[in-house]
N, C-alpha and C positions, 0 to 999 in steps of 0.2 A: 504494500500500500504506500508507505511513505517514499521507499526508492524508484516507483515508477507512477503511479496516477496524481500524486500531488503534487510533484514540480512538473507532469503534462498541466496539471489545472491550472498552477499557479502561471503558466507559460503562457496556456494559453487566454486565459486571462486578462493578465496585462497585453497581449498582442489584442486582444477583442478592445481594451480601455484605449489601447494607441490608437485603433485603428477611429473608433470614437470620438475622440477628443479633438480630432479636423474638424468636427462640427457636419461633416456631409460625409456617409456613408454609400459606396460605391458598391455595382455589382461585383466586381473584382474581390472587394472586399469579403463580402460574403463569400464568395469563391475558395477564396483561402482558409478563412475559416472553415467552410465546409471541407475540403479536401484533407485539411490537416485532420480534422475530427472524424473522419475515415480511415485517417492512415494510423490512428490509435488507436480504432478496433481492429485493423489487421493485423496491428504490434503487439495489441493483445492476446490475441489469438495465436498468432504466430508464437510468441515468447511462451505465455502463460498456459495454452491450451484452453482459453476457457473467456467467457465475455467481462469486462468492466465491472464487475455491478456485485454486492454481497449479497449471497447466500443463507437465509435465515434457517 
């Protein structure tokens, strides 16, 4: 948890507050975010064998 989903969150995050704080968000922008937030369920998956999310 702490060595791989919170410094994704905390990354991506602040890249979501950067992109933000131009005051005009662009489709590119969402672009990116979206792509990156795919490419860390496929890292998940790939690495961990198993989706993001706890297990109750």
């Amino acid at each position: 948890m702490l060595s791989w989903h919170l410094p994704v969150l905390v990354g991506m995050t602040a890249l979501a507050a950067c992109l933000l704080s131009t005051g005009r968000l662009r489709r590119w922008h969402g672009d990116v975010l979206l792509g990156l937030y795919v490419a860390y369920w496929v890292v998940s998956f790939a690495v961990f064998g198993e989706a993001p999310v706890e297990a109750d």
